[in-house]
Steps between C-alpha positions, in 0.01 A plus 500: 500500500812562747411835521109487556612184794748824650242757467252289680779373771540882550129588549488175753774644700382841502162412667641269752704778598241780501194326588625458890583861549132598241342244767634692796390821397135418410479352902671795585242671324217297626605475836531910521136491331350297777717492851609832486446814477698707231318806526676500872873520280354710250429777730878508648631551118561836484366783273798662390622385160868402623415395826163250316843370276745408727199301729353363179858357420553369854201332546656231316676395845178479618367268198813336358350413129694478171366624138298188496317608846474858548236534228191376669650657830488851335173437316340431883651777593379740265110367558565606869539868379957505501615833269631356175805624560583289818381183297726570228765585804354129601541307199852627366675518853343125658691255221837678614448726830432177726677258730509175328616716134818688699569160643516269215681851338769494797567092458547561117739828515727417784724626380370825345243629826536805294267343276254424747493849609475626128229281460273629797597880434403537152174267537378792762633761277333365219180400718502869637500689224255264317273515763528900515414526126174286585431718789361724254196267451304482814168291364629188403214399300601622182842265553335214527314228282140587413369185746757607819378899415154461518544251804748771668254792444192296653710392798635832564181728350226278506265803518645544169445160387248445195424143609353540802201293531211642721410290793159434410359140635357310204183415718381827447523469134271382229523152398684379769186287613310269279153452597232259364204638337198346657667451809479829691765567748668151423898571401615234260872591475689738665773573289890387579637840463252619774572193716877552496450891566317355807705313650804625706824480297787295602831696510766311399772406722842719484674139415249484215583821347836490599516187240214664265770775450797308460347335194370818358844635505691204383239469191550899442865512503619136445397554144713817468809308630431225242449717223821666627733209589404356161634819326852515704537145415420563106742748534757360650559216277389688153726773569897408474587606822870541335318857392464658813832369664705664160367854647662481799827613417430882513395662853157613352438204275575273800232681698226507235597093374472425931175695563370358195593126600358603831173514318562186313581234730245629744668328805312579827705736730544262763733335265614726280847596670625145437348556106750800511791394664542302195571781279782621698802425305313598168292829637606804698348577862323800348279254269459239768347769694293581216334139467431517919353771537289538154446087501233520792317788414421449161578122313243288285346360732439789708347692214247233471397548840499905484317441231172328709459794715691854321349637174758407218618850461564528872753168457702636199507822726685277767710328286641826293529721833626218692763390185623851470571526903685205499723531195573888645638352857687178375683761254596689818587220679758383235679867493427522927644164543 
């Protein structure tokens, strides 16, 4: 019973910290969808595979989300036409690459800026390389859930589209008007369809679908962070944490026990450097590294997300190529530094 009252004290904690930053991002998101006009940004990204990854992983100064946030960002920006490969540059550079993340970093590491440095270099290393891998794919409807694909390819090929509906008004098809028999010429009913198709329609207001989308996205993706909160917190209490510290004697076991505690504890990236700073006496730099830079890209909770907008094969993708990267430079790091 102690450990079911933990496990749900967890899961509280995790969604009061990640439903702010999951709030900010979906009116982020909304607010690009209806007061601005992305297409404008879009068209300054540029083509070149390197070049599209280094402004997909800035644009995070630009939009300063965490893991919790940059989902529904990205997923607005891919329905405006942005290459895969600079929304993947998007959602694995924003939780680290941005001002209020280097901050918090800075006010946490003091004393190490090295580590704040570390941090930011091999997030865009990682972010670059990811993104040039993706570069490969240059439709991203194949990427993407079977609902955001077929929405994607009639927004950006709607000559293409299977559902178009031919403008036909229903006045000049049969049935529309009921008339009397016996009473010649007489119309008895017009039918409602008809009278709506009449009458002008009324556009709602951008405030109105401003809101309309917030609570779209908060129904679409609050469920996901649920879902995923509620497995970090199941986790957390059901697995003896004792486990993961006992690997981090060794300087690879350290990394691999961090990264995978990283994915555990799923703390949001604004906060995570404090998480970490804990872990100083008992972990090496090299595997506090590890948990910074792998923590925001890929955690529970983040997967839960990914997985409301990327194909499932397209998230293990991330997590495996993304894993691999990260392991790879916090092993140089530890013989570097």
């Amino acid at each position: 019973m102690t450990q079911l009252h933990e496990a749900f004290t967890i899961f509280l904690s995790l969604l009061v910290e990640a439903i702010p930053f999951l709030t900010f991002g979906v009116v982020l998101s909304s607010a690009l969808l209806v007061f601005s006009d992305e297409k404008k940004l879009i068209a300054y990204i540029p083509r070149n595979p390197f070049l599209g990854a280094i402004a997909g992983s800035l644009v995070g100064f630009m939009f300063p989300v965490c893991e919790c946030g940059n989902v529904p960002v990205a997923r607005r920006f891919l329905m405006q036409g942005l290459p895969p490969s600079v929304a993947v540059a998007f959602l694995l550079a924003a939780p680290t690459i941005n001002p209020i993340v280097i901050w918090s970093t800075w006010v946490a590491f003091r004393d190490q800026p090295g580590m704040v440095v570390a941090r930011v270099v091999c997030s865009l290393i990682i972010t670059v390389i990811v993104s040039w891998v993706f570069s490969r794919q240059l439709d991203a409807v194949p990427l993407l859930k079977p609902a955001l694909g077929r929405r994607l390819a009639y927004l950006t090929r709607p000559e293409e589209s299977p559902t178009a509906i031919a403008c036909e008004s229903p006045l000049l098809q049969s049935g529309t008007f009921l008339l009397g028999s016996g009473n010649s010429g007489q119309l008895l009913k017009l039918d409602e369809q008809a009278v709506e198709t009449l009458l002008p329609p009324i556009a709602p207001s951008r405030w109105e679908m401003f809101t309309d989308n917030i609570v779209q996205e908060l129904r679409e993706l609050g469920g996901m962070l649920i879902l995923g909160s509620l497995i970090a917190a199941v986790i957390q209490v059901f697995i003896p944490r004792e486990w993961i510290l006992l690997l981090g004697q060794g300087t690879i076991s350290s990394i691999l026990a961090m990264m995978l505690l990283s994915v555990v504890v799923s703390v949001c990236s604004t906060v995570d450097s404090f998480f970490a700073l804990s872990f100083v006496s008992t972990f090496t730099s090299s595997s506090l590294l590890a948990f910074l830079v792998f923590g925001p890209m890929i955690d529970v909770k983040s997967i839960g997300l990914l997985l409301s907008v990327f194909q499932r094969r397209i998230v293990i993708y991330l997590l495996l190529l993304t894993g691999q990267l990260t392991f790879l430079l916090s092993l140089a790091h530890s013989y570097l530094f």
